[in-house]
N, C-alpha and C positions, 0 to 999 in steps of 0.2 A: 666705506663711508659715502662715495658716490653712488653707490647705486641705496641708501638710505634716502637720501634728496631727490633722486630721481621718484622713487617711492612717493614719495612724501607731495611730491610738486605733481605727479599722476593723480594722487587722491585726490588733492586739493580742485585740480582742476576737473575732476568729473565730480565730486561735490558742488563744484561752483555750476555745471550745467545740470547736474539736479535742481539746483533751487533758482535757476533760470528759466528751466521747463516750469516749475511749480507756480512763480511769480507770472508766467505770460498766461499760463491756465485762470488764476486768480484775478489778474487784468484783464481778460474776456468775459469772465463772468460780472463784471462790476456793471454795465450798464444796465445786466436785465436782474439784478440784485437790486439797483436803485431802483427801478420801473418797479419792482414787485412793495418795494418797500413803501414808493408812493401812494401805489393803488391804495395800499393796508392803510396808510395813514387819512387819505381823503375821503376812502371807509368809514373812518374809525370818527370821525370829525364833522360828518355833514350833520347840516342842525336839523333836529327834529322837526319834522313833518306836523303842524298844528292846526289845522282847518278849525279856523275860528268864524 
């Protein structure tokens, strides 16, 4: 039965540094995901160019 929990509290806890690695990966990529997403949007938005 001991060595069940033991089991059990190993997995958990290298599951929890997988998805600790995964979340600091995804938090480093956020700043140049908004930068790109900006660029797209102020692209996407400038007003037409009308030489009148």
């Amino acid at each position: 039965m001991d060595n069940l929990f033991l089991g059990l509290a190993a997995l958990f806890a290298v599951g929890m540094m997988v998805l600790m690695v995964k979340y600091a990966g995804f938090i480093h990529k956020q700043p140049k995901m908004e930068a790109e997403r900006r660029e797209n949007r102020d692209k996407n938005n400038q007003p037409p160019n009308d030489p009148s």
